[in-house]
VEXDREN-2710 file (C-alpha; in Angstrom, 1 decimal):
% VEXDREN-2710
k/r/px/py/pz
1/UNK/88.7/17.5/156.8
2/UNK/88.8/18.1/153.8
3/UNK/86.1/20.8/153.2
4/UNK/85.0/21.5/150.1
5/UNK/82.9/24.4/148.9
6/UNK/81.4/24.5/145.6
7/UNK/79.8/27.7/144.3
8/UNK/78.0/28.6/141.0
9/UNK/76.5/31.4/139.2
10/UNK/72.5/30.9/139.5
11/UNK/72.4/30.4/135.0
12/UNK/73.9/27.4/135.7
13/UNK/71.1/24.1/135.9
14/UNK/73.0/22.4/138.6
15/UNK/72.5/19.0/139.9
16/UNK/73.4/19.7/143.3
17/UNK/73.2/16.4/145.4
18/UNK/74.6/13.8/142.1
19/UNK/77.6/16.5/141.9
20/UNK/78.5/16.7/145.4
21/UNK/78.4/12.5/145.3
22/UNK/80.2/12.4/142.6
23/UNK/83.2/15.1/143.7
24/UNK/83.2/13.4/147.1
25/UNK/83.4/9.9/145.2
26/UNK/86.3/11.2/143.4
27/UNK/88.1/12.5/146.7
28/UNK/87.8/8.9/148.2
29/UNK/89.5/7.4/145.0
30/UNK/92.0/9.8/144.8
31/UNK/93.6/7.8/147.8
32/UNK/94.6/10.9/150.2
33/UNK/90.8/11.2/152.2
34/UNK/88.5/9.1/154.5
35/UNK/84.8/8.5/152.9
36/UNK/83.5/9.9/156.3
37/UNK/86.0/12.7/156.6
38/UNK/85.2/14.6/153.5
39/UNK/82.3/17.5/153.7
40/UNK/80.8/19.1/150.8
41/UNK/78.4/21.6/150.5
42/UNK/77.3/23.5/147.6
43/UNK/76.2/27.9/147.3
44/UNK/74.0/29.4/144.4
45/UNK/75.3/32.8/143.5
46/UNK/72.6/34.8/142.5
47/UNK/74.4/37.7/142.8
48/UNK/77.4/37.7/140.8
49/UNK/79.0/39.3/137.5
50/UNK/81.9/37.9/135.4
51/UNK/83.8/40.4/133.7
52/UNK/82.6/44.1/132.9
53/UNK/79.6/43.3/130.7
54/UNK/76.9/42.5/132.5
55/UNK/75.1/41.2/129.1
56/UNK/77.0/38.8/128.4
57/UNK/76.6/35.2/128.4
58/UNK/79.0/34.2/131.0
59/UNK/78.9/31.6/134.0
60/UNK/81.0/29.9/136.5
61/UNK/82.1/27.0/138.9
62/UNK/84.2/27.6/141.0
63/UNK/85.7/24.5/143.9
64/UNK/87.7/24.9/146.7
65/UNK/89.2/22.4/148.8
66/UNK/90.4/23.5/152.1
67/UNK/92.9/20.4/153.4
68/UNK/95.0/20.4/156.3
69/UNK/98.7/21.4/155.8
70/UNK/101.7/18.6/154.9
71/UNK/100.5/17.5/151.4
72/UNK/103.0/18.6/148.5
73/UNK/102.2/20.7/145.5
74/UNK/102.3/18.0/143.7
75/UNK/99.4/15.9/145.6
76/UNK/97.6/18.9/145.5
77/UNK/97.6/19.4/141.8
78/UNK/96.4/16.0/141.1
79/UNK/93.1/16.7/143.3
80/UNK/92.4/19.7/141.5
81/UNK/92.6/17.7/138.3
82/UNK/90.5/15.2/139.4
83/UNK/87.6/17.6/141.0
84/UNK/88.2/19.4/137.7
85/UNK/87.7/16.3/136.0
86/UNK/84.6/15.0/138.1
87/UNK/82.7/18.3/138.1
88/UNK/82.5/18.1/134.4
89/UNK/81.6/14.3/134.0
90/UNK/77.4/14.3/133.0
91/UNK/77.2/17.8/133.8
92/UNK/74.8/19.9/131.2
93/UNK/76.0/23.2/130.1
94/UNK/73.7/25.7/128.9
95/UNK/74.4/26.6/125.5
96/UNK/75.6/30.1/124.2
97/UNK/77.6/31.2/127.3
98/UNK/80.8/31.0/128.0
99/UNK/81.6/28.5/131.4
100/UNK/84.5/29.0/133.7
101/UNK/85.0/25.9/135.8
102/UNK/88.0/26.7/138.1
103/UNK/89.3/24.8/141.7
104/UNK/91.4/25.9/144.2
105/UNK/93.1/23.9/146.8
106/UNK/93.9/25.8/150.2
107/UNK/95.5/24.7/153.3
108/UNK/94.6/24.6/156.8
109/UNK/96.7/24.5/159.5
110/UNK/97.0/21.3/161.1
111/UNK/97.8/22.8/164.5
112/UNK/94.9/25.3/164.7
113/UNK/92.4/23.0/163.3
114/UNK/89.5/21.3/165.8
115/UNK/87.4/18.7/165.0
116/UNK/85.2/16.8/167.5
117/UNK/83.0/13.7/166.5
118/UNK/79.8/13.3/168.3
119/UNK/78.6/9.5/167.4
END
């Protein structure tokens, strides 16, 4: 815990491993994870459509956090700002389409949650 999953439209020229470093980076400063706790992966969408014209120019990024439950609204709201935040910094968007960068933070529940750690 936490879990984060990013996933992007395939017209986007993502730097996977810097981003992933950088988001995790930003979860350890954010003060509310453990450097070794936090697990990030990354999924290319090449199939995908945003909106009804499939002509257009259009793209997306979209990050979810799955944390365990007992964090307020609050707390949560200032990690999606600052993945928001992070997933933008150095990132090159390709020019003439339109980029939707959205995050989502979910909760999981503490008492159904397993983790085991194997050295």
């Amino acid at each position: 815990m936490p879990h984060l999953v990013l996933e992007y439209s395939s017209n986007l020229a993502l730097e996977v491993q810097p981003t992933l470093l950088r988001l995790n980076q930003a979860l350890v400063a954010s003060g509310h994870f453990e450097e070794n706790a936090i697990k990030s992966r990354a999924v290319l969408l090449e199939d995908y459509l945003v909106g009804t014209q499939p002509q257009a120019r259009r793209a997306f990024l979209h990050l979810r956090l799955a944390i365990l439950t007992g964090r307020t609204l609050e707390e949560k709201k200032q990690v999606a700002d600052i993945l928001g935040a992070a997933v933008q910094k150095e990132q090159r968007w390709p020019q003439d389409t339109q980029v939707q960068v959205t995050v989502d933070v979910v909760d999981m529940q503490r008492e159904t949650y397993f983790k085991l750690s194997l050295q």
